[in-house]
C-alpha positions in Angstrom: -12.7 -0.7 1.4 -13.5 -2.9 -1.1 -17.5 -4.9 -1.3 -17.2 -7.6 -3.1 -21.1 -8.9 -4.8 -21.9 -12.6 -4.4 -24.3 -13.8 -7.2 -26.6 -16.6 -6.9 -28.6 -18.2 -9.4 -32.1 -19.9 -8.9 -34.5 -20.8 -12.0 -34.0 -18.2 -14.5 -33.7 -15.4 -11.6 -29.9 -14.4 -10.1 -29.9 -13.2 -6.8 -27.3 -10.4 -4.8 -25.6 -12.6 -2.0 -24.2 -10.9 1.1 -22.3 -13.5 2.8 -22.1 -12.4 6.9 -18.5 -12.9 8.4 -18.6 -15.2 10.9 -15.9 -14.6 14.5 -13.0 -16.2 12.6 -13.3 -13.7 9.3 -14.0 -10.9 11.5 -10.6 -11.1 13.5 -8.5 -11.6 10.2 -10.1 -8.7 8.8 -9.3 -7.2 12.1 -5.8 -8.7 12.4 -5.6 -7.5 8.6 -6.0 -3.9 9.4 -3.9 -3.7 12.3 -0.9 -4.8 10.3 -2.1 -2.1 7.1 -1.5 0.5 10.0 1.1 -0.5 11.6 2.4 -0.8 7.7 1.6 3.1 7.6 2.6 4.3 10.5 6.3 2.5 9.4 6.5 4.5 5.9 5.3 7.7 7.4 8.8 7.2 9.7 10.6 6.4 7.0 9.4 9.1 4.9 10.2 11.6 7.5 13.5 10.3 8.2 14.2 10.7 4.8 17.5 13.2 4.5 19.1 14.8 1.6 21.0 13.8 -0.4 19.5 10.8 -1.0 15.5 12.5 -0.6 16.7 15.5 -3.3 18.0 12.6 -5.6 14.5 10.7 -5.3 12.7 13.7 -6.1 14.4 14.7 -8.8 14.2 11.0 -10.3 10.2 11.5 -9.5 10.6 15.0 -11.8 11.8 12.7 -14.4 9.3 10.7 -14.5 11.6 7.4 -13.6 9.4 5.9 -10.8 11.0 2.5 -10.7 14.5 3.9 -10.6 13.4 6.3 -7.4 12.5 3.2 -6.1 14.9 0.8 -7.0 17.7 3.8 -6.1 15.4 3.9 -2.1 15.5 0.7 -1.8 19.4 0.0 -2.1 20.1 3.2 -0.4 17.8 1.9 2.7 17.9 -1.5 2.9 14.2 -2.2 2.8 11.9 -4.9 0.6 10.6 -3.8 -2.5 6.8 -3.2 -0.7 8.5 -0.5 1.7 10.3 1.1 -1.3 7.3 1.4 -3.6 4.8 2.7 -0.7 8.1 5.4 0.4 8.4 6.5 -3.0 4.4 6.6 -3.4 4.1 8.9 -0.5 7.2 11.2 -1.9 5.2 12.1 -4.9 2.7 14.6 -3.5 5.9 16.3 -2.0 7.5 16.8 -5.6 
């Protein structure tokens, strides 16, 4: 979670602003989060589903230390957009 610091000036003095959501910004940040797990809950699938030979090839292009070709090698291999590829391969690296 990010905060994000408004500052203000008045005179010489510069003020912290905390701007309140109002309903609107509230259900986007709502509708926001919804979609960032639904978003995770889709990789984690993905990541499980993940059979050899194509998962042993990732990981050994992780050992190497080529990142973009793991992901450019997932994505062809699976079919998915270059967001899914990058978070798949993301979550692959604490399994290498």
């Amino acid at each position: 979670m990010e905060i994000i610091r408004y500052l203000a000036p008045s005179g010489v003095n510069w003020y912290f602003v905390f701007p309140c959501p109002n309903a609107e910004g509230l259900a986007l940040f709502q509708e926001n989060e919804s979609r960032a797990a639904a978003q995770r809950e889709k990789v984690a699938k993905l990541v499980a589903d993940l059979q050899d030979p194509l998962r042993a090839e990732l990981l050994r292009l992780l050992n190497q230390h080529r990142k973009i070709d793991a992901i450019h090698r997932y994505q062809q291999a699976a079919g998915v957009d270059l967001t899914e590829a990058v978070q798949v391969i993301q979550s692959l690296i604490p399994l290498k």
